[in-house]
C-alpha positions as CSV (number, residue, x, y, z in Angstrom):
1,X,147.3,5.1,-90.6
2,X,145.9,3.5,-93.5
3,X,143.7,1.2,-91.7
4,X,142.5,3.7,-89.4
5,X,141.1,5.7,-92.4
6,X,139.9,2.5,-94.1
7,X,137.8,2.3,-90.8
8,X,136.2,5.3,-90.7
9,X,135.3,5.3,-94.1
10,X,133.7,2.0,-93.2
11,X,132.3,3.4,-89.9
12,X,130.5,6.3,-91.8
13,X,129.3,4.3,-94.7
14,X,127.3,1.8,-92.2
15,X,126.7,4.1,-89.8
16,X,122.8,3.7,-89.4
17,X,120.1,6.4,-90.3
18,X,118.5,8.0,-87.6
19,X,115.0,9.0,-88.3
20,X,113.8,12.3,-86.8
21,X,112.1,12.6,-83.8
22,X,109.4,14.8,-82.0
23,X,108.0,15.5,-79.2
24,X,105.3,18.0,-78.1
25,X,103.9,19.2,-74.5
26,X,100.5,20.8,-73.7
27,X,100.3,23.9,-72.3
28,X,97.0,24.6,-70.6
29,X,95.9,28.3,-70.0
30,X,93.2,29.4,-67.2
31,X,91.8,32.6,-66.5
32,X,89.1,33.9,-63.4
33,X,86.2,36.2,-64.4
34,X,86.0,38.3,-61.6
35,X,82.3,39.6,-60.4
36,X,82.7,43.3,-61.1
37,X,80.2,46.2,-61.9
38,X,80.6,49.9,-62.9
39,X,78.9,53.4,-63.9
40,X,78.3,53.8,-67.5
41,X,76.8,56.0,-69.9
42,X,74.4,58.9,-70.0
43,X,70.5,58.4,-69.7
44,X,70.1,59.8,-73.4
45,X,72.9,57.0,-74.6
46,X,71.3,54.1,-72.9
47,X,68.9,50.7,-74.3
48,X,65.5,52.1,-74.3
49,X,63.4,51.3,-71.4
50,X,66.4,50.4,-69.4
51,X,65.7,53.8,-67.3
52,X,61.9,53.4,-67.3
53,X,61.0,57.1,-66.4
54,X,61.4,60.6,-67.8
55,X,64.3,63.3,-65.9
56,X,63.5,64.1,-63.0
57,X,60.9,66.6,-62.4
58,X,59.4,69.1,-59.2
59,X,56.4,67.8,-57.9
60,X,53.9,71.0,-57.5
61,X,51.8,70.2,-54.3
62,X,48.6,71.0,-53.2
63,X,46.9,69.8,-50.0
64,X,43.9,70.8,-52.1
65,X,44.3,67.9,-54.3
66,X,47.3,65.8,-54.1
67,X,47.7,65.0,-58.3
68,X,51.6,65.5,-58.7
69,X,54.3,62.9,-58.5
70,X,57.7,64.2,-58.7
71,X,59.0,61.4,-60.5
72,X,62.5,60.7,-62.6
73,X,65.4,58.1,-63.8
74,X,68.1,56.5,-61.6
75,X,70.6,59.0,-64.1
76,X,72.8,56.1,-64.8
77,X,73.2,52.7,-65.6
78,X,75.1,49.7,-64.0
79,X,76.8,47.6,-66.1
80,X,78.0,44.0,-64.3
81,X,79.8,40.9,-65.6
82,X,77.1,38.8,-66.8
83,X,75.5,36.3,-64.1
84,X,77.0,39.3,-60.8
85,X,74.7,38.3,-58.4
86,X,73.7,42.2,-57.5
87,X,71.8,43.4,-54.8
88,X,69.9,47.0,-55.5
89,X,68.5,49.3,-52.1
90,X,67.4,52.7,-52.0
91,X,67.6,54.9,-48.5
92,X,66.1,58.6,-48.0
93,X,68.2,60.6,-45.6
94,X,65.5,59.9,-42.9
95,X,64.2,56.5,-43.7
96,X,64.6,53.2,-43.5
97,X,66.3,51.7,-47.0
98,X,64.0,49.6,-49.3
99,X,65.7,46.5,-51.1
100,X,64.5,45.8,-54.8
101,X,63.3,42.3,-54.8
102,X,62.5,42.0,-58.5
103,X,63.4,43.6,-61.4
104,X,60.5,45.6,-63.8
105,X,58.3,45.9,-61.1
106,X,57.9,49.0,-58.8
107,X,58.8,48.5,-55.3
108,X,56.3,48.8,-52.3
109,X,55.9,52.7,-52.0
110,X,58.3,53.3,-48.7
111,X,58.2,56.5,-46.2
112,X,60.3,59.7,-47.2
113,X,60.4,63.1,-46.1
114,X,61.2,66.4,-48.3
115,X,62.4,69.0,-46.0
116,X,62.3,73.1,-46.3
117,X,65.2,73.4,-43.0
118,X,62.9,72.3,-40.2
119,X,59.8,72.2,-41.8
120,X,58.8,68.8,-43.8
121,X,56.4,67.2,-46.2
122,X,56.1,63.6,-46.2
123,X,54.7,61.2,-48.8
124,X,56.0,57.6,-50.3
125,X,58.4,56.9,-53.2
126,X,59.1,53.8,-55.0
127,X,61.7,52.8,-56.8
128,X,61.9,50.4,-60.2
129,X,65.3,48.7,-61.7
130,X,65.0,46.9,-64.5
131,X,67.5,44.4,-65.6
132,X,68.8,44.0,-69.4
133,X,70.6,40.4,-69.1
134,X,74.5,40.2,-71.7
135,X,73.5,40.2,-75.0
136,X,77.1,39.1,-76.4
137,X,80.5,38.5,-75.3
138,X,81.3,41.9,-75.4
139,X,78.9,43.4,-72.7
140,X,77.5,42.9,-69.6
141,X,74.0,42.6,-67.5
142,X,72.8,46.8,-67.0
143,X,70.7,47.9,-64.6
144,X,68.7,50.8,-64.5
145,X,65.8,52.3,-63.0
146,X,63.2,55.2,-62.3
147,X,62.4,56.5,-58.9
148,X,59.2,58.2,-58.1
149,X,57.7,60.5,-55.4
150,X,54.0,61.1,-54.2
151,X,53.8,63.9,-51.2
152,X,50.9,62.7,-49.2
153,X,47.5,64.2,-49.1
154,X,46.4,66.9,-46.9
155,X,49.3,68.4,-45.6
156,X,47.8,71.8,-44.8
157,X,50.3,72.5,-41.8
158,X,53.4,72.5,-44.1
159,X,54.5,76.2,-45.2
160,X,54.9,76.9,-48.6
161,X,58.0,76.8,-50.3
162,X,60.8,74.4,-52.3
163,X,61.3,71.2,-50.1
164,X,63.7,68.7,-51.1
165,X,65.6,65.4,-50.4
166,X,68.3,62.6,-51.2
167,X,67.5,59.1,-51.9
168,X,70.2,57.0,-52.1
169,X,70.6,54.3,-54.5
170,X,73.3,51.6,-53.6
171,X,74.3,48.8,-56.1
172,X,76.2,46.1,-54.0
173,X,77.6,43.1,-55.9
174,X,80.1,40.1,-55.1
């Protein structure tokens, strides 16, 4: 017994030192921006000159003299992840849509009709978006705009009274 603790005494005394080890992994993270858009904001909140034109207001027609353009903001803005390709198209209720194919310039004036039940008016509107492009990491491309109207001249045969229509504005985006 003797001998067998003489031996581990020996054992522990040239037992040799073990130095430490390490070891380390990488971890890699990814993440996908997805394309995405939304509604924001009021027209009073908004960048300036993001919404180009005033409220909406009544055009007061005359065949007499054909002066007034009801005219008025898109009454919101767009906001997209930046670089969303996004496609913009306005459509009367009884027209054909138009497709905006730059941004800051008015659109080629398109065929719309304001109706009083059967009776109609019919003139051209146009529509301008403008495009703000990110200006941090923290928000995204907007998009707004200002849609104008402009009854045509010398519409003697339409009665007199409030005549009215919907343009709709469509914001696709992939």
């Amino acid at each position: 017994m003797k001998n067998l603790m003489m031996l581990a005494a020996a054992l522990l005394v040239s037992a040799p030192v073990v130095a430490a080890t390490t070891a380390s992994v990488n971890v890699n993270f990814r993440a996908q921006v997805a394309s995405t858009c939304h509604v924001i904001g009021s027209p009073a909140a908004l960048p300036g000159g993001l919404l180009g034109a005033v409220d909406a207001s009544v055009a007061n027609y005359s065949a007499l003299n054909n002066t007034a353009t009801s005219g008025g903001s898109a009454g919101f803005v767009i906001e997209c992840t930046e670089g969303t390709p996004v496609t913009v198209t306005a459509t009367p209720t009884d027209g054909a849509p138009t497709t905006v194919t730059s941004y800051g310039a008015a659109s080629t004036p398109a065929a719309m009709k304001l109706f009083k039940g059967s009776d109609f008016l019919t003139g051209l509107y146009t529509i301008q978006v403008n495009k703000q492009a990110s200006a941090s990491q923290t928000s995204g491309d907007l998009y707004g705009g200002s849609v104008s109207y402009r009854p045509d001249a010398g519409q003697w045969g339409a009665p007199a009274g409030a005549y009215n229509s919907i343009l709709t504005v469509t914001f696709e985006y992939n």
